[in-house]
N, C-alpha and C positions, 0 to 999 in steps of 0.2 A: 504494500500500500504506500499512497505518494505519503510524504513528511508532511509538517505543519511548520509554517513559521509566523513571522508577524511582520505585517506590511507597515507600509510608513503611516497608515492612521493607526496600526491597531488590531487591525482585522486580521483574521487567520491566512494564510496566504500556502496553497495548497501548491507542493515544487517536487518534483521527478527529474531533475537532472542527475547527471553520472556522477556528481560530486555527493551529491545527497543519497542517490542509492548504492554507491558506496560505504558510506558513513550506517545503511540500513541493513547491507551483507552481513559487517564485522558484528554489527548487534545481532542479528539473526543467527550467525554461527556458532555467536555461545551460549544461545538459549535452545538450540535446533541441534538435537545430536545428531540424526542420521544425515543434513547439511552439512556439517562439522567433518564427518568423517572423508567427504568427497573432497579433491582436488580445489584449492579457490581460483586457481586463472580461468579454467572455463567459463566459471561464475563471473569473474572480474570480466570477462571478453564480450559476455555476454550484454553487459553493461554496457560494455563499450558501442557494440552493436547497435545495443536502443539508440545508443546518445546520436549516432550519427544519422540513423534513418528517420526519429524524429526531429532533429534539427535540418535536415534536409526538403521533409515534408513541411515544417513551418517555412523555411524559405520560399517553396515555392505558394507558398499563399500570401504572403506579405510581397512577393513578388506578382500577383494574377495571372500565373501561370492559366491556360486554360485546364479544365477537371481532367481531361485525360490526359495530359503531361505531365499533371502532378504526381509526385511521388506519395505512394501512400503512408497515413501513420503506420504506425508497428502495432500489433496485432498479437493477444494472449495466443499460446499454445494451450490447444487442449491436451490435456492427458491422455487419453484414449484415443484422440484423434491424429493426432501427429506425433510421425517420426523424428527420434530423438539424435541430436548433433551438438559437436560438441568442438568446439575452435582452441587449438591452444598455438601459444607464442613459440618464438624462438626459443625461449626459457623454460617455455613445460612439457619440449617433447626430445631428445637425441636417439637417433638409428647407431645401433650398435651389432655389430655379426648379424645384419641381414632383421632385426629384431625392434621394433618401435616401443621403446621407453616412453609412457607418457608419467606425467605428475602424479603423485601420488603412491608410487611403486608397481604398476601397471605397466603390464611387458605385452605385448600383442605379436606373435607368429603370421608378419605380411605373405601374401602373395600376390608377388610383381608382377605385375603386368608388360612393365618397361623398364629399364634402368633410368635413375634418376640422372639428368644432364647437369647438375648443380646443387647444391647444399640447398635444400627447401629451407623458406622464410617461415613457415606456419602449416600447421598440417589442420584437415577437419575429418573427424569420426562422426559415420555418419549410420542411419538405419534407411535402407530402400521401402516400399509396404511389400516384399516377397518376405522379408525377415534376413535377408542380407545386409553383413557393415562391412563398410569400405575405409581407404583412408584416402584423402585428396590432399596431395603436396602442393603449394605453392613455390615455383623457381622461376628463375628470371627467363622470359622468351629469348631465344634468340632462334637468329636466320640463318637458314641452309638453302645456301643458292643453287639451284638447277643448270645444266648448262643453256644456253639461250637457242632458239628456235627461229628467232624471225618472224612469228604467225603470231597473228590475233584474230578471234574468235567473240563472237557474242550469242549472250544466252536469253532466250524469253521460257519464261515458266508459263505454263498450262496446266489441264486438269487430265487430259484427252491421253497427254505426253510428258510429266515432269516437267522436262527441260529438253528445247526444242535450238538445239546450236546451226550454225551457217557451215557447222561442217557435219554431215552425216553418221559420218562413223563415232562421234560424241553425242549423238541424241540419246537422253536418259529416258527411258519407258517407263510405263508406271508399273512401280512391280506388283501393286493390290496384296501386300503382304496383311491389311485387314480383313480384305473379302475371304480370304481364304481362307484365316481361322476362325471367319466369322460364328459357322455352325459349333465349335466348340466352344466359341460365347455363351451362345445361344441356352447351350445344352445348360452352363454351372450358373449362368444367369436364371434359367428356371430351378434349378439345386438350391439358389438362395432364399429366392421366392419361394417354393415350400417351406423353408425351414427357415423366415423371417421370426427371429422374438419377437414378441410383445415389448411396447415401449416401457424402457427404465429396466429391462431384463437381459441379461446377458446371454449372446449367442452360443446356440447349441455348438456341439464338436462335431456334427454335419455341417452347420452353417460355415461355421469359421475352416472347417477344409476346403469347403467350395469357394469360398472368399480369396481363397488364398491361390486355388488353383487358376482361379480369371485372373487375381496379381500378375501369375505367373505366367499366363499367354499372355497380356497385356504387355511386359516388359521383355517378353521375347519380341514380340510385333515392333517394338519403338529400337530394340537391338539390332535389329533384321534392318529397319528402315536406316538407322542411324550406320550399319557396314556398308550398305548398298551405296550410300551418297556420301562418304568418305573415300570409298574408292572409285568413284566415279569422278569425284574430283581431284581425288590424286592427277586422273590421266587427263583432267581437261589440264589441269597445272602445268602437268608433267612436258606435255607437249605445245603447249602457247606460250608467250612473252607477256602478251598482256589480253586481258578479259574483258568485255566490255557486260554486264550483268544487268538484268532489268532490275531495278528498284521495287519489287512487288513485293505488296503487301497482304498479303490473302487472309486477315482476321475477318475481314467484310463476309467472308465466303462461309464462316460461321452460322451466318443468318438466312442462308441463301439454299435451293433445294439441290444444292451442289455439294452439302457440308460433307459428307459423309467420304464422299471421293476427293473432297478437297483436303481431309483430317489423313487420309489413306495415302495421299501426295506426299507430304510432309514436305512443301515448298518450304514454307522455313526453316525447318532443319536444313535442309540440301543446300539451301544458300549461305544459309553461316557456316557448314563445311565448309563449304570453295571458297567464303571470301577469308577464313581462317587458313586457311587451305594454302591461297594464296601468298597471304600476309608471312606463313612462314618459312616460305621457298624463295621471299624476296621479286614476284610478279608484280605488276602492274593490275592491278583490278579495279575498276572503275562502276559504279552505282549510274544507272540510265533511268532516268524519270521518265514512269511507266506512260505519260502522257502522248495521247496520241502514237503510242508507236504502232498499234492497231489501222492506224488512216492514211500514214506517212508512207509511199512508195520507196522501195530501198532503192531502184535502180535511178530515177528522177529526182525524187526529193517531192512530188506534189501530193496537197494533204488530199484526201477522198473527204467531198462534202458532210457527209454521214458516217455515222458513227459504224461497224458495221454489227449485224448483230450475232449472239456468238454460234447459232445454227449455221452459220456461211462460214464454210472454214476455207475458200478459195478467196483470194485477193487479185480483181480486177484492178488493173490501173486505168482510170478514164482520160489520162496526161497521153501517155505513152503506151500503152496497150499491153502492159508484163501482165504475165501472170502467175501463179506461186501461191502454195499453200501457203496461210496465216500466218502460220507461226513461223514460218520459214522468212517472210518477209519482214515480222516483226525483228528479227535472230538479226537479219542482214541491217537492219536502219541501226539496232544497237552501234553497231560495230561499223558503221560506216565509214568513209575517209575522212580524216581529221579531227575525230572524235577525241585523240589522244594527244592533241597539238595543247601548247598552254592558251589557259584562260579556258577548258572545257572544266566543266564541275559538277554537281548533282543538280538537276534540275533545269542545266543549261548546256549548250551543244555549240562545237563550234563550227564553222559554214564549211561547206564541203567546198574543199579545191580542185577534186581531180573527180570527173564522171565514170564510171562505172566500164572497167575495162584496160584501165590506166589513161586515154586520152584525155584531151583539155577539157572542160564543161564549156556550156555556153553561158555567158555572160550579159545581164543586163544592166545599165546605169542608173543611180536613182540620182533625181536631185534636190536635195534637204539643204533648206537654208543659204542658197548660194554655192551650194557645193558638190560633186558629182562624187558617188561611190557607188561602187557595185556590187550584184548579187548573183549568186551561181544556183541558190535554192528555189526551182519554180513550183509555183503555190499551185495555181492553175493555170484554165484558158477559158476566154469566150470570146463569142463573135459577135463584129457588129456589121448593120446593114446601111450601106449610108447611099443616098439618091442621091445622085447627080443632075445635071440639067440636060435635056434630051440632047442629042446625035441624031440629025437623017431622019427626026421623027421618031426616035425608038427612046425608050427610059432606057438608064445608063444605072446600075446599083455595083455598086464598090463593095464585095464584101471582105472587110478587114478583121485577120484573128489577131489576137492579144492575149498576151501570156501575162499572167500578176507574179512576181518573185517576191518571195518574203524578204525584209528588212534585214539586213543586220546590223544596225546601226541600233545599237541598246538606247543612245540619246535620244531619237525621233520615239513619236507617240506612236505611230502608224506603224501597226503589223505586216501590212504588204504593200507594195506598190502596180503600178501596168508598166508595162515595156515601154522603154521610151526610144520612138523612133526619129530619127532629128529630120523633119522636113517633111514627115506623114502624118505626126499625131499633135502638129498647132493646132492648139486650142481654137472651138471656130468655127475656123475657114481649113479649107484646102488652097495653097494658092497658086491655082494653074490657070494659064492665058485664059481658058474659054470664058470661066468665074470671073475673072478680072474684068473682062469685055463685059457680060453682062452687066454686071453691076454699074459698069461706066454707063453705059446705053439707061439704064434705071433714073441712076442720076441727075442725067439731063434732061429726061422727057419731064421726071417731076418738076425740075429746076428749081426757083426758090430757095428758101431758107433750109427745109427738109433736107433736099437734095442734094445742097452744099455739104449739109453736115454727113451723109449717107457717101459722098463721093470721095469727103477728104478722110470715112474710116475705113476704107478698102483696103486692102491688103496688097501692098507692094510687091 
């Protein structure tokens, strides 16, 4: 329970910081024997723990972080409900012949998994819900560099497909490692159901063995999923230089009638493998905001007016006429040319130099402010119909296409611009002899004031 103290008028002033449940330990240990008898740094650690996740979560409220950014307060452990862990220091743990000494006189018989790459900082003992404890070391990361490659690659995640890369022999399939044990859910999920206690009553030794048997395909399924996409991105690592990885976030997919094959994906997992993955082999990997990369043509660069929907999994191009399965095009925009040039970041892209093939792109001019820059990303096209003055008696229609290129110019407001053609697209007029003639001939039959002013705004 928090302390009592007294505020500046008087009043009780109710305080939980780490200084004061400190001060609540050393009293609780001498009046608590079987406290007493345990180890104090876990206890002391644990302290520590509070003190940081609740001043953290005060921050970000005195801050207005928005609610889902916010860090949560800390939160009682149940007794019965949660598995027990236990953090100790530098101080309360040394490996000796193979053998983890902790505080206390507690000698523990590890089995390694891996050799440890450095003197761990802190170690934590932990309980799984199978009834498995582990130990987790903490050591300092360090990079083991790959030989380099020359290739980069980019990834779009799906439901259909994992992870759907711009090179073939890397696409990750979904391996449905839930579907398949689904039926043996199924089965100890109704084992519990029969044998549910009654509330405030403790489960039968039916109930608690089938409890423990779903634990235990549950945490083969998250095993299965979590080997599958460690080595799978071993070899995405293994064999690229640099990654270009969609930013997706699939918790939305939660809510959606996709959950079940989206939870069986484990898109999250498989992307913090690779970008972990990545990070310790010394790669390049790069975060692509998932925006738009569904519309974006990888070969052109032009966005699809419409969003598309996800039963269309064929990607028309209405610029250019490519065509390419979805995710395949989504995989190719990722990783497009010059994504990895500076000034590319999360959320932003920078303008593609070289078109599709290695030749030069085509280029159009914008002109912002007095000033002419250009752009290689076309947005789209439309057509315009423009009449003429007759010929011979016959109507004359001009039909002119126009291409819109997106901006790159972060300064201007304006998202795209039209093709600027010098001596086609003045504002207007068109200014060819026939126009000219007319106009002149207008002028004069009006004559007058009108006509003056109508002859001297014609176009030279």
């Amino acid at each position: 329970m928090p302390g009592t103290g007294t505020g500046p008028k008087g009043e009780d002033k109710r305080t939980c910081g780490p200084a004061q449940l400190d001060k609540m330990l050393t009293e609780a240990r001498t009046r608590t024997p079987w406290l007493r008898e345990g180890s104090s740094v876990p206890q002391q650690q644990i302290i520590r723990d509070f003190g940081k996740s609740r001043a953290k979560a005060q921050k970000d409220i005195r801050d207005r972080l928005p609610q889902r950014q916010r860090a949560g307060m800390p939160r009682w452990k149940k007794k019965h409900g949660a598995d027990p862990s236990l953090n100790y220091t530098k101080r309360g743990f040394r490996l000796k012949d193979g053998l983890l000494h902790l505080a206390g006189n507690i000698v523990l018989t590890v089995v390694w998994s891996r050799d440890l790459p450095a003197d761990p900082s802190s170690v934590r003992v932990y309980r799984d819900s199978v009834g498995h404890w582990y130990a987790s070391f903490v050591v300092p990361a360090e990079i083991q560099p790959l030989p380099g490659t020359g290739e980069v690659i980019g990834v779009d995640w799906g439901v259909k497909e994992t992870a759907t890369t711009t090179s073939d022999a890397h696409d990750f399939p979904h391996a449905e490692h839930g579907r398949k044990a689904q039926a043996k859910l199924s089965r100890y999920d109704r084992m519990m159901a029969r044998r549910k206690p009654a509330k405030g009553q403790p489960g039968s030794k039916g109930y608690r063995a089938a409890k423990k048997l779903r634990a235990k395909t549950y945490a083969k399924i998250a095993r299965q999923r979590q080997d599958a996409g460690r080595k799978w991105a071993k070899k995405v690592v293994r064999d690229h230089d640099a990654i270009a990885v969609e930013d997706f976030r699939p918790k939305f997919l939660a809510k959606s009638s996709m959950a079940r094959k989206a939870a069986d994906a484990a898109i999250g997992a498989t992307k913090k493998a690779l970008t972990e993955m990545g990070r310790k082999h010394g790669r390049d990997v790069r975060l692509v905001h998932p925006a738009h990369t569904t519309m974006d043509c990888a070969h052109c660069g032009a966005r699809a007016k419409h969003a598309l929907p996800l039963s269309e999994r064929t990607y028309t191009c209405t610029a250019c006429g490519a065509v390419s399965p979805r995710d395949k095009n989504s995989a190719r925009g990722d990783a497009r040319p010059g994504w990895s040039q500076p000034g590319w970041c999360r959320g932003r892209k920078t303008s593609r130099s070289a078109a599709p093939g290695g030749g030069l792109s085509q280029e159009s001019p914008s002109f912002t402010r007095g000033r002419i820059q250009s752009s290689a990303r076309v947005h789209g096209r439309y057509v315009r119909k423009l009449r003429d003055v007759a010929v011979g008696g016959l109507g004359v229609v001009i039909e002119l296409r126009i291409r819109r290129f997106r901006r790159e110019n972060t300064a201007c407001t304006a998202v795209t611009f039209a093709e600027q053609i010098v001596g086609l697209t003045t504002p207007h007029s068109r200014p060819t002899p026939l126009l000219r003639g007319v106009l002149t001939r207008i002028g004069l039959a009006l004559a007058g004031r009108a006509g003056a002013r109508l002859a001297s705004a014609r176009p030279t």
